[in-house]
N, C-alpha and C positions, 0 to 999 in steps of 0.2 A: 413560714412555708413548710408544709407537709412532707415529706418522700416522694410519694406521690409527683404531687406539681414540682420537683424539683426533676424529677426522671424526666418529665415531661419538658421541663425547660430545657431539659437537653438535646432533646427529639428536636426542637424547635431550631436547635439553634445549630442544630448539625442537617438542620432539613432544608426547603427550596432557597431559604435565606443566603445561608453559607453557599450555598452549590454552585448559587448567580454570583454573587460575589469572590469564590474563589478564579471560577470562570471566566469574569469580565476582570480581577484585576490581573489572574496571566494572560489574557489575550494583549490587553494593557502594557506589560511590562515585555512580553515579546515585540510587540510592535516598536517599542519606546527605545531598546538596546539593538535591534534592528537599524536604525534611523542611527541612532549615537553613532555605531561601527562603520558603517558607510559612510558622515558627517566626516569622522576622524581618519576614516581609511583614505577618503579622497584629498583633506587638509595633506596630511602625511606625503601622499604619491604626488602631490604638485609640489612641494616641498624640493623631495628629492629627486626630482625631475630638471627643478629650476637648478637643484645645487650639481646636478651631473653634466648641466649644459654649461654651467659658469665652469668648471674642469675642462673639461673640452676644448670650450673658446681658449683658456688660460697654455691648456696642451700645444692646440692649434698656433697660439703668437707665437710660444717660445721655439715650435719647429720654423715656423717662419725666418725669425729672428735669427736661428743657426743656420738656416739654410742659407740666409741672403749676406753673413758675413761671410759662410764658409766659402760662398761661389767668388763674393770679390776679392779675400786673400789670397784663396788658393790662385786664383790668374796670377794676381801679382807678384806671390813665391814662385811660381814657377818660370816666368820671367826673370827673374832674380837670379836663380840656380840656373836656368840655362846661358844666360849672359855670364856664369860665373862672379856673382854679386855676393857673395853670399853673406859677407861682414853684415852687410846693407839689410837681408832679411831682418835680422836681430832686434836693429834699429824698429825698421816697419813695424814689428810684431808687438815693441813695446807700447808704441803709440797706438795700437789696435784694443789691447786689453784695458786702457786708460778710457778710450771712448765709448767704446760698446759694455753698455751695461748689463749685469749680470755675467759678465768671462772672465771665470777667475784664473783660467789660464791660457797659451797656447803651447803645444809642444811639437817642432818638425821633428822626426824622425827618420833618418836611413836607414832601412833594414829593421833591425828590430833594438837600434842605439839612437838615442835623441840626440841630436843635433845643434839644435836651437831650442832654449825653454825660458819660457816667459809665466811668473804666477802673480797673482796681485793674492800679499794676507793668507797665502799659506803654510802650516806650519813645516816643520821637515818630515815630520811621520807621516803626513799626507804628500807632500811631493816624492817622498820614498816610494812609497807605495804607487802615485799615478806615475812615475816614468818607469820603476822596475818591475813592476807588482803585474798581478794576473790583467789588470786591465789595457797595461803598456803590450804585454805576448798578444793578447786579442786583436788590437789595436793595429798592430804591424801588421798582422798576416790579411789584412781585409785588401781588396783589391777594386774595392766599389765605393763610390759615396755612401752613409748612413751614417746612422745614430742609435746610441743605446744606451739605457741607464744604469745607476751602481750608488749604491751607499756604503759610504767609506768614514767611519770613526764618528757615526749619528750625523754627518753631511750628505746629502741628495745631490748629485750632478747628472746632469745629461751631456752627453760627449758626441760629439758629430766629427767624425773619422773621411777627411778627403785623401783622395791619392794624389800625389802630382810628379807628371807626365812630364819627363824630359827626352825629347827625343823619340815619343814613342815608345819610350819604356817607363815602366816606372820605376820613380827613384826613388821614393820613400813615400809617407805618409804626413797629413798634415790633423793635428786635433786640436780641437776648442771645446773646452769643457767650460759650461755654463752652471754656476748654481741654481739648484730647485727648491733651495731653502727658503726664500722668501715665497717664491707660489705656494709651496706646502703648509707657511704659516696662515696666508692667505686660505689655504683651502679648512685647511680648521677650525681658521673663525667662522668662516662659514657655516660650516658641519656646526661647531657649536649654537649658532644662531639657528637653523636649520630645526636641533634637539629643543634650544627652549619654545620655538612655536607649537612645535608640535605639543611640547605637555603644557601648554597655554592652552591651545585647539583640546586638547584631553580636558584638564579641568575644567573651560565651557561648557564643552559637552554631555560633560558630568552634571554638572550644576542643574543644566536645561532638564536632563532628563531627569534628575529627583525632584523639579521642579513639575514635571509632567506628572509626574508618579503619582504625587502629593495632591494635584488637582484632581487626577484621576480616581484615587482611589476615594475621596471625598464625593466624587460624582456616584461610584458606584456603593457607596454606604449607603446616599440619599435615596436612590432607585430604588435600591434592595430591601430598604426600609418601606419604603411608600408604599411596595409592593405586596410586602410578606406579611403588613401589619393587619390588614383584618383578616389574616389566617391564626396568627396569635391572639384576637381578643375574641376568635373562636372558640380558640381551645381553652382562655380562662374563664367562658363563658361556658364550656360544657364542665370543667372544673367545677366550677359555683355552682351548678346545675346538681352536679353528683354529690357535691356536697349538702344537698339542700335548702340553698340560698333559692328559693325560685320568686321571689322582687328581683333577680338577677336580670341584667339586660348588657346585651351584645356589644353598647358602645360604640357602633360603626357608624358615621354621620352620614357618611355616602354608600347608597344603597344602589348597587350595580345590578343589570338584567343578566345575569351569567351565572354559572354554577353556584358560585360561593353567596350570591344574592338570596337562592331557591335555596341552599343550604341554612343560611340563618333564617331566612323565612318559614325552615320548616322547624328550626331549633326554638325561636321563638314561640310558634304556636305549638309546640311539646309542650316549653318552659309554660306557659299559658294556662295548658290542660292538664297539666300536673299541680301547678298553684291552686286552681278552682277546686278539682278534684280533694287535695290535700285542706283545704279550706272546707269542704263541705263535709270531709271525715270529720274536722274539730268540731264543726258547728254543730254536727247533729249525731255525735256520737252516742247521744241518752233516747236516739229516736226510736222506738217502736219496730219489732221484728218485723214488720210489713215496710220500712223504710231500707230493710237490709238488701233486698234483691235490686231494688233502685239504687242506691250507693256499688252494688258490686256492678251493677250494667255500666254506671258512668266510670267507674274505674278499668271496666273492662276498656271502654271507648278509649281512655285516655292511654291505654297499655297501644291500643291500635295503630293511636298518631304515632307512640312513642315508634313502632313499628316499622309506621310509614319513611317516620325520620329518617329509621336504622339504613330502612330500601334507599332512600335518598343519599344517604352518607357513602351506600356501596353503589349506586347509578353512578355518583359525580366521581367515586373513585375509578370507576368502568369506564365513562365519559372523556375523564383527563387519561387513561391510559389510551384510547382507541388516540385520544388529539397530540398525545405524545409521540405513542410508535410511527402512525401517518409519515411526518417529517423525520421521523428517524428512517424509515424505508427508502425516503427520497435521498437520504443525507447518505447511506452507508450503500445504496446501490446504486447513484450514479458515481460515488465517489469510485464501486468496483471497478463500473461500465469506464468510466475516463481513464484507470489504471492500466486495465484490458488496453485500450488504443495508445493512452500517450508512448512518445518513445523518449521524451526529454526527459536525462535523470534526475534535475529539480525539480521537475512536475511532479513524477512519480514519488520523491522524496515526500513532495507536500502531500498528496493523495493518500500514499500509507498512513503517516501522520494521523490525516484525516479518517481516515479508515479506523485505527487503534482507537483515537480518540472517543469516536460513536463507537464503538464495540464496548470499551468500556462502560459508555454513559448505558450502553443498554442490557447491561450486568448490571448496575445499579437497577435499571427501571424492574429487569426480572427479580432480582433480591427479593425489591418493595411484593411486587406481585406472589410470590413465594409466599412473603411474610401474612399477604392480605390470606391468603389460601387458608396458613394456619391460624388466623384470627376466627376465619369460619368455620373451619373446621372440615375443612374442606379437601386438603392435601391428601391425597390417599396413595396406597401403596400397592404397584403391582409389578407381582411376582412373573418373573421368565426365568428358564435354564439358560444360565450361563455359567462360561469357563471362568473362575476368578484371575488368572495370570494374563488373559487376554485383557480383562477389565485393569486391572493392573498395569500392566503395559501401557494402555493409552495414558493413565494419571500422569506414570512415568514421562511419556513424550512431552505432555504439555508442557512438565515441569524440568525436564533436561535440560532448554535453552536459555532460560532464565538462571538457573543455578548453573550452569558451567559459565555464563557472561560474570556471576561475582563470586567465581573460583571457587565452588561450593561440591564437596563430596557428596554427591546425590544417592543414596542407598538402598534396594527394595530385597529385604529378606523376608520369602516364603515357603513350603512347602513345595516341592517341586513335581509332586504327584495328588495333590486333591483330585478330589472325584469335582463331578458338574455339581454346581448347586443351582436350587431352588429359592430366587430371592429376587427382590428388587435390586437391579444391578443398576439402573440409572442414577437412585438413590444415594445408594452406597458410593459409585463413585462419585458422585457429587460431596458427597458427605468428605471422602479420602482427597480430592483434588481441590478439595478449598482448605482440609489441613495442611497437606500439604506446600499448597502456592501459599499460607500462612506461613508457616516453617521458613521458607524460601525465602518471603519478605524481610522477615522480622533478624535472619541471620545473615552475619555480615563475613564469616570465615568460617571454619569447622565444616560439618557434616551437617546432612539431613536423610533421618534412615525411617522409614515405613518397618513395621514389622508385623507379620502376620502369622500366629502360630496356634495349633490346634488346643481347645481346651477340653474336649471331649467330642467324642463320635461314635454312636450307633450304629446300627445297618439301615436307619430309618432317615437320620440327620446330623447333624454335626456343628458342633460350636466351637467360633475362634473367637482368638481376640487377636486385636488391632488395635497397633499404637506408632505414633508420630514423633520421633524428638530429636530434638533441634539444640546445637549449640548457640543458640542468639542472646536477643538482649533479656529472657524470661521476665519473670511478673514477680512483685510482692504476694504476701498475702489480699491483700483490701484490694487489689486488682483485680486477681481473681475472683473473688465474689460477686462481682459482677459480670465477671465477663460476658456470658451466655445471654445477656439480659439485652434484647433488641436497640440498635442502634447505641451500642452501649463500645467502646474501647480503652482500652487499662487506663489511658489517660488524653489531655487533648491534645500532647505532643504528639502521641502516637497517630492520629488523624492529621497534623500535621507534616509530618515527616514521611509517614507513610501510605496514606491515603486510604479508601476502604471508609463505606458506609455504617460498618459497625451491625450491618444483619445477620454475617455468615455464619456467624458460630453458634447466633440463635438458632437460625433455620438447622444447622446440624444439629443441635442438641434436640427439638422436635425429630427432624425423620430417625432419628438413632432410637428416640423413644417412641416413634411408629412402630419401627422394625421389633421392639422389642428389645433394647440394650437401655444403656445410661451411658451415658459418655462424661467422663473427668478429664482435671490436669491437676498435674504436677510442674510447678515450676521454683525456678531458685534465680533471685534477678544476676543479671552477670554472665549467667551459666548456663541459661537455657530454659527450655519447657517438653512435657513429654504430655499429650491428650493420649486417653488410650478408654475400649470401650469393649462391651465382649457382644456376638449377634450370634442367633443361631437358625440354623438353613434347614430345610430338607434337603433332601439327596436330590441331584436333576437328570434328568435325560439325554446323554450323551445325539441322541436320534435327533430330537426335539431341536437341539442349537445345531444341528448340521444343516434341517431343515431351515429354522431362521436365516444362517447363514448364506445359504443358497439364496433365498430369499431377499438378501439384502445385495447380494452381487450379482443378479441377472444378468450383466455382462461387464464384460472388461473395460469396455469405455461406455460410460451412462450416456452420456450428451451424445457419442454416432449411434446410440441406438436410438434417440428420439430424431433422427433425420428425416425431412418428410412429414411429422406428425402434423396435422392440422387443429387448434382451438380457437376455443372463443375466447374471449378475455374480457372481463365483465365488470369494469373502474369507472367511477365519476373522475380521480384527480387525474389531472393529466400526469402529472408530476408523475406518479405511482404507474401510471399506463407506459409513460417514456420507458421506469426503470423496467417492468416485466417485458418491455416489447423487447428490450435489449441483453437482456437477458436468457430470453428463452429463443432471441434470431441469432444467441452464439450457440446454439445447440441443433440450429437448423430446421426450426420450429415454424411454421406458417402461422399468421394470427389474424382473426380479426379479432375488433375491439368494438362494443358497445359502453353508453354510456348508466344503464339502470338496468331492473331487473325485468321490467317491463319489454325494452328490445331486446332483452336476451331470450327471453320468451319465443320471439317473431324470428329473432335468425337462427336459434333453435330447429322452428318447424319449419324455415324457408331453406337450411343448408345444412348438409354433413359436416360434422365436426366428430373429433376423436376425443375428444374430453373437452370443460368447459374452466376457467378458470373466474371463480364468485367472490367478487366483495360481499360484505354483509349489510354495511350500513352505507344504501344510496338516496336519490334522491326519485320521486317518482312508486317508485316498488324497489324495498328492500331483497338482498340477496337469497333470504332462509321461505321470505313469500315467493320468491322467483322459483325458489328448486321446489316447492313443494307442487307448484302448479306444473312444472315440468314432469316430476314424477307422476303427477295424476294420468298423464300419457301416456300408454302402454308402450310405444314405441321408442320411450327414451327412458324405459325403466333401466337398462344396463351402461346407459352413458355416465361415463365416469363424470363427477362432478365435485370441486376439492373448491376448497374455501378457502381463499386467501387475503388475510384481512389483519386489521391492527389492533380487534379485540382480541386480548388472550388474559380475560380473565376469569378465574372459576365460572365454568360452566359452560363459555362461549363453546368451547368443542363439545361437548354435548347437545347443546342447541341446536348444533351445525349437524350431526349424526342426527338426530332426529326430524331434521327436517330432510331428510334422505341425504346426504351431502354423503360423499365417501371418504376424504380426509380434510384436515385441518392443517394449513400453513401460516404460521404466524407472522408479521410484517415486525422490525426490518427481516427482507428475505436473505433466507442464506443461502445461494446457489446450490449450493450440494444438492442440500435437502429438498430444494425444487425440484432438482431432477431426477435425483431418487424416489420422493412420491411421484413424480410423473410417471419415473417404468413401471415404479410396480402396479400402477390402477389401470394405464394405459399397454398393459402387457399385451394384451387381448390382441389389439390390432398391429401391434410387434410383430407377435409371432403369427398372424397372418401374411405378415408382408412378406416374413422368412417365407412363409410358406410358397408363398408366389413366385419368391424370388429360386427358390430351390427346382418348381415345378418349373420355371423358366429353361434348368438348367437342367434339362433333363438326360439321359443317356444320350436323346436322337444327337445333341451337340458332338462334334467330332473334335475333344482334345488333342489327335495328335494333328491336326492343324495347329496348334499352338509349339509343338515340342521342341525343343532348342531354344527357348526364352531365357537365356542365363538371366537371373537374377528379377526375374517377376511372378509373383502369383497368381495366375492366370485364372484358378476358380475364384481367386478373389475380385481380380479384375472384372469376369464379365458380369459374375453379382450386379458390381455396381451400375453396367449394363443393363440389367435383366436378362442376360443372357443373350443378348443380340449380338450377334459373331460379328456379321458385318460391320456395325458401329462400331465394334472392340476394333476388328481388323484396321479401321479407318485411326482411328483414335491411335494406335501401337506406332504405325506410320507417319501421323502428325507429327508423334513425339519424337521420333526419329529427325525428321526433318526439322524440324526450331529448336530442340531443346542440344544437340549436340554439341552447342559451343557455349552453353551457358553457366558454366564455371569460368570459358576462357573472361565473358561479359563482364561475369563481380569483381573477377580479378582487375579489368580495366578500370571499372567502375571505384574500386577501393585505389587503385594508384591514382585515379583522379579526383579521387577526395569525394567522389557522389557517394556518399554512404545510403543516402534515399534510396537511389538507384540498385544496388548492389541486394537492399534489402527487399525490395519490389521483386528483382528477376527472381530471388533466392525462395518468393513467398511463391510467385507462379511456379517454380521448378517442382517444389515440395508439394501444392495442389495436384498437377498433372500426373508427376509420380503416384502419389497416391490412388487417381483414377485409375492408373494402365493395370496397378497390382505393384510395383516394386516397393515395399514396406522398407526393405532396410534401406535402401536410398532415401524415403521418405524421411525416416526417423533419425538419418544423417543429415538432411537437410535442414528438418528440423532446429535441431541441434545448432547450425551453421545459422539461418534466421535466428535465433534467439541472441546467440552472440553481435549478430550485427547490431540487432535492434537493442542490445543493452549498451552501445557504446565502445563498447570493451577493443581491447586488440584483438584482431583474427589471428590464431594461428596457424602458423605453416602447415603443419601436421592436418587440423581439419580439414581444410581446402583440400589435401592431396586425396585425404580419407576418405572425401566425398566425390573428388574428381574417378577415384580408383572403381568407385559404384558405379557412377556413372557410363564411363568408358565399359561398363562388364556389358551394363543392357543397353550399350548402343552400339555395341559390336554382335552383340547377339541380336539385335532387331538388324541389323544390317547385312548379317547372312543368312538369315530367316527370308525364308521363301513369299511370303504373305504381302513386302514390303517392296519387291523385284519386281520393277516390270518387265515386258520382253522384249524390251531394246536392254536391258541391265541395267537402265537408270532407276532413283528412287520417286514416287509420285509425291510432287512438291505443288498443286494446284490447289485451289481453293474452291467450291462449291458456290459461287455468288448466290446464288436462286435460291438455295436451303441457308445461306447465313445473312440476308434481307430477311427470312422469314424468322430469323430468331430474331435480329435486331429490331424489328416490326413488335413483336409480341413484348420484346423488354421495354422500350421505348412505351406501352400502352401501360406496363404496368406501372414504368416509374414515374408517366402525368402522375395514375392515382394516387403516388404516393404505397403501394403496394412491394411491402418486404417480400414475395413470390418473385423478387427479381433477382435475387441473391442464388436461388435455386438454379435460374438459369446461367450462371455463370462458366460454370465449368463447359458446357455444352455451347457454347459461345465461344469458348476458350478454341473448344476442339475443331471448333468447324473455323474458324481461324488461324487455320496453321503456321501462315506463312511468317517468315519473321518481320516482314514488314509492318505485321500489326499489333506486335508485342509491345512497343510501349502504349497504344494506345490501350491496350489491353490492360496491361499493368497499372493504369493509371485507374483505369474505370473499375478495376477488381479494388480497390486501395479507396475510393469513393463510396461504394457499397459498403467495403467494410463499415465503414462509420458513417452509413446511411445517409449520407448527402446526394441527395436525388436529386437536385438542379445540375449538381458539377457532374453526376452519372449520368443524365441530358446531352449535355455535353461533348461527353466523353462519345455518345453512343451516334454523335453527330456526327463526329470527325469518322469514326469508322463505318459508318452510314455513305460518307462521302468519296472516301477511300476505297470500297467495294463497288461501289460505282464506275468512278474510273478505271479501275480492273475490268469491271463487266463491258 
């Protein structure tokens, strides 16, 4: 075996084979030590359950036992003593401690001097100490029936202490101390019986599950074998091929209708056209110059399939990426969407989990993609002004959390004044944020220090170099020589221990020799490793990244500035439709959804939309044919229209640009990114709205109608109006009237354990706030909803923080003029006629199933003052959230019914 094929066995054997397989046996062995622990936990807790309840009963006899002797001697000593008998007690007491088993003594006491003492079998150091010792002082001064324990010289007694009553008074004290040394041996055997089942129940359960494991992972060899194998007698079939075996053949017995079918189908007829061709140079190489041009045509032909192949090799690799990302977008965005709503912190536990995990896999899937890029050559490099210490900075955050969880001195020494440079900063830091989460990985204590220091600078451009180094476990020599070398790592410990596809430091070593560097290491095993590489910049334009900048923050919150926007959404999977509807209805996004490119076509020219949002590959009419015939439209030449899809390989965003598309968003979706290409394309109609909402609010409005509003923003508030005084006025007044006692609510709501409850009132409180203008109340309520919904303990301190806001703007709406009527009461009625007409209109939209009903909530809220209708409220805003429109049905019934009876 070659070099070659040996590299290549390794690709193999570190590629989809390993992946399922590592995969399916931790899914395996989580599930398996899952079961064990529960198995053993519950063995265990019946265990000592059973053995806490046999204590108990055993506790239970023996107070019986002292109670029902103490009750019939004590009558009879006192009898005794008050007849003046007292020789007589002596006698009684000793025939008592003879019958009654376990009394190894009795002792009457006058005062605080025994009297009469009676002991069966004890020594004198123990009868010293029970008639004069600390227990005898205790003893005497009690004036009640009881009992209490003492171990005295490794003896257990329980003592039950009578008083007895001569005359009315009491004369002394009567004890019987019982031994506990026989229950206690009793309870031991126990306890010891109790320990060996349970490491009985352990070693079972151990058994069973390497028993499992064993089966398991036999299951998943077989699979991963059956699976993975004609992807291997591919790749030693293009082997043989490249080597020149072309009698070579595939070896595949079952010939499947799916990629890999089309793929040897097309390898074969290569192998095919290469044999003939290669056959017909031997045969006829003495042929006559007139047979030359026919020999080069047919070799040209056979270069062609070879060609065709190549397209074919990169279709199926295009193919399995669009069939990959698909269910990675389903997998990584409903997992966000059910994060967003769950409130249980196991769910949420699992969901992260689940979140990391796909984040992960789809770092992998981009590597590969990375790697296809520079196979073709394709990866290119573009230059923007940026600040390097910014770029910097973010490395740093990624990699802060990870290195201070394994106590790691995280280090970034640079330059404290560079100028802007001119470079590819995406690059670069990708290049720097995969050395370093390398660094991070591979070291288990010490430091990890970035260093970036000038090696020369011009007035034109400037060259650094940059270097990595790490205290960890470093490399040999024969390590490093491969390192760089694609899907390649120092060794196969290190893929096992620490995971990592083995592409990273290929793909750095390409873009670093894009940019123009070389990138090395130094390393020494034990001690560490240092990569370090030099790159040089032009000078950039401080202007230029102010602009970007600007550019990339249009506003302080992305998601309320797309509130209101209108699109289309243009998905065959449902799956993919669920995730973007949910998505973009947390941003407060109106959607409809078509299925092809063909109705997006028809709702295109039948409805106003603000942007459209394009798969590329549907069913019917593809997404890049749908836009092109839309742009032929002169009317929809400036309608933003962005591609979102699960092709992201060389060239798909090109495609997408030219078939007029305005950006590219790659699937799985990453919220941000969706909403930040949403403002920036969708700016347009943004800043019209501002515009509207501004012209709304024009001088004629008369602010000092509002003035004395302690603690609300009033231009902010009637914005959200459009400037309708009236409606603000009514809305100011609502708030007044329901929302006044609704701290007193959570508060009750938390003593009563409704924490549901507590977090409903706390989410309407922080809504309506928001509407009137009160921001810092909002973002105190805020605050107060998060903590409810995580669980966690409420502090005092919050609640008061937020109570103190509150009480500010509702004593200032309460002597504010707007809110008075002229008898001095405040208007606490409800509008029936104007809130049938909202509930009419929501009710129609949530038959259709139409998210435009989320919109209306707030305005529902308001025309619903009264407190009467706050949980039904609460319940039906709680509904919506999580888009359940049968129980929103519901909800809208009850208060359908409820406004009724008022009317």
């Amino acid at each position: 075996m070659n070099k070659t094929e040996t590299m290549n066995e390794k690709v193999i054997y570190r590629g989809i084979r390993w992946k399922l397989m590592v995969a399916m046996v931790g899914m395996i062995v989580t599930i398996v030590v899952l079961l064990t622990l529960l198995q053993v936990t519950a063995q265990r807790d019946s265990l000592k359950g059973a053995l806490a309840m046999h204590s108990s009963f055993l506790d239970e006899q023996m107070n019986k036992k002292a109670a029902k002797a103490a009750s019939q001697m004590s009558g009879h000593v006192q009898n005794l003593i008050s007849t003046h008998r007292l020789a007589l007690v002596n006698e009684f007491l000793q025939d008592v401690v003879r019958d009654i088993e376990d009394l190894r003594y009795v002792i009457l006491m006058q005062g605080d001097a025994p009297r009469v003492a009676i002991g069966a079998n004890l020594d004198q150091a123990l009868k010293q100490h029970i008639l004069s010792g600390s227990v005898s002082d205790f003893a005497a001064g009690q004036h009640k029936t009881m009992h209490h324990h003492f171990d005295i010289s490794g003896h257990a007694f329980m003592e039950m202490v009578v008083p007895i009553m001569v005359q009315q008074q009491q004369w002394g004290v009567l004890r019987l101390g019982f031994s506990l040394d026989e229950q206690n041996e009793l309870l031991a055997k126990s306890q010891r019986y109790v320990d060996a089942e349970i490491k009985s129940a352990l070693i079972r359960a151990i058994l069973t599950a390497v028993l499992f494991l064993i089966l398991g992972a036999l299951a998943v060899y077989y699979f991963a074998r059956r699976w993975t194998d004609p992807i291997q007698k591919l790749v030693h079939f293009s082997h043989e091929l490249a080597s020149g075996d072309f009698s070579a053949t595939a070896h595949i017995s079952t010939r499947t209708d799916d990629e890999i079918g089309l793929l040897v189908a097309a390898l074969e007829e290569m192998a095919e056209s290469l044999r003939h061709s290669y056959a017909q140079l031997e045969d006829h190489s003495h042929i006559l110059e007139e047979k030359v041009e026919k020999r080069t045509r047919q070799l040209a032909e056979a270069r062609d399939r070879a060609l065709a192949a190549a397209q074919a090799k990169s279709d199926f690799l295009a193919n399995m990426s669009h069939e990959i990302r698909t269910p990675m977008n389903a997998v990584i965005g409903m997992a966000y969407l059910a994060l967003d709503m769950s409130r249980d912190e196991k769910q949420r536990d699992y969901l992260n989990k689940i979140l990391t995990a796909s984040e992960t896999l789809l770092v992998i899937i981009n590597d590969i993609l990375d790697f296809s890029k520079v196979e073709a050559g394709k990866l290119t490099i573009e230059p923007v002004d940026f600040y390097l210490d910014a770029m910097l900075a973010n490395v740093e955050s990624v990699n802060a959390l990870s290195a201070s969880a394994k106590g790691l001195n995280l280090q970034f020494d640079y330059p404290p004044d560079l100028p802007p440079l001119y470079g590819d900063s995406m690059r670069l830091g990708q290049v720097l944020l995969n050395l370093v989460n390398n660094a991070v990985k591979f070291t288990e204590q010490g430091q990890v220090k970035l260093t970036v220091e000038v090696i020369e600078q011009t007035d034109s451009d400037i060259e650094l170099g940059f270097s990595v180094s790490d205290t960890g476990i470093g490399m040999t020599a024969e390590q490093q020589a491969n390192l760089f070398q694609a899907f390649t790592q120092a060794d196969t410990s290190i893929t096992r221990n620490y995971g990592g596809t083995g592409l990273g430091l290929a793909i750095c070593k390409q873009l670093v020799e894009l940019m123009g560097g070389e990138i090395a290491v130094e390393s020494t095993p034990g001690k560490g490793s240092r990569f370090h590489f030099h790159l040089r910049f032009a000078l950039g334009c401080a202007d230029e990244i102010a602009e970007i900048q600007t550019e990339k923050q249009l506003t302080p919150d992305v998601m309320q500035s797309l509130h209101g926007v209108r699109l289309l959404l243009v998905e065959d999977n449902e799956i993919n439709q669920q995730v973007a509807e949910g998505l973009l209805a947390r941003a407060g996004i109106s959607i409809q959804t078509v299925h092809n490119g063909k109705q997006a076509i028809e709702a295109v020219r039948a409805d106003a939309f603000d942007g459209v949002l394009m798969d590329m590959q549907m069913p019917v009419m593809d997404g890049l044919e749908a836009t092109r015939l839309i742009r032929a439209d002169e009317n929809f030449r400036d309608l933003p229209i962005i591609a979102m899809t699960a092709n992201a390989m060389p060239g798909d965003r090109e495609r997408c640009l030219q078939a007029g598309m305005n950006d590219h968003i790659a699937k799985p979706i990453d919220p941000d990114k969706l909403y930040s290409t949403l403002v920036r394309w969708i700016r347009k109609s943004q800043i019209n709205t501002a515009e509207r909402l501004s012209a709304a609010l024009s001088p004629a409005v008369n602010m000092l109608e509002f003035t004395g509003l302690s603690g609300i923003d009033v231009a902010g508030g009637l914005k959200r109006v459009a400037g309708d005084t009236e409606l603000y006025r009514n809305i100011l007044c609502k708030f007044h009237d329901t929302q006044a006692d609704s701290l007193k609510c959570i508060r009750d709501a938390l003593a009563s354990g409704d924490r549901q409850l507590a977090v409903q009132l706390a989410h309407s409180l922080r809504g309506v706030s928001g509407n009137i203008g009160a921001n810092k109340l909002q973002e105190k309520v805020a605050i107060l909803e998060s903590a409810l919904k995580s669980g966690a303990e409420v502090e005092p301190e919050l609640l008061a923080a937020t109570e103190v806001l509150l009480d500010e703007v509702i004593e200032g709406l309460g002597k504010w003029d707007g809110c008075v009527q002229p008898n001095g009461t405040l208007g606490q009625t409800v509008d029936v006629e104007a809130a049938m007409a909202l509930i009419d209109r929501m009710r129609a939209l949530l038959e259709d199933s139409n998210g435009d009903a989320v919109d209306l909530m707030d305005e529902l809220s308001a025309a619903l003052s009264s407190s009467e209708y706050t949980a039904h409220l609460s319940a039906l805003r709680q509904h919506l959230s999580a888009y359940d429109f049968n129980a929103a049905l519901e909800d809208i019934d009850a208060i359908s019914s409820a406004c009724k009876g008022e009317g």
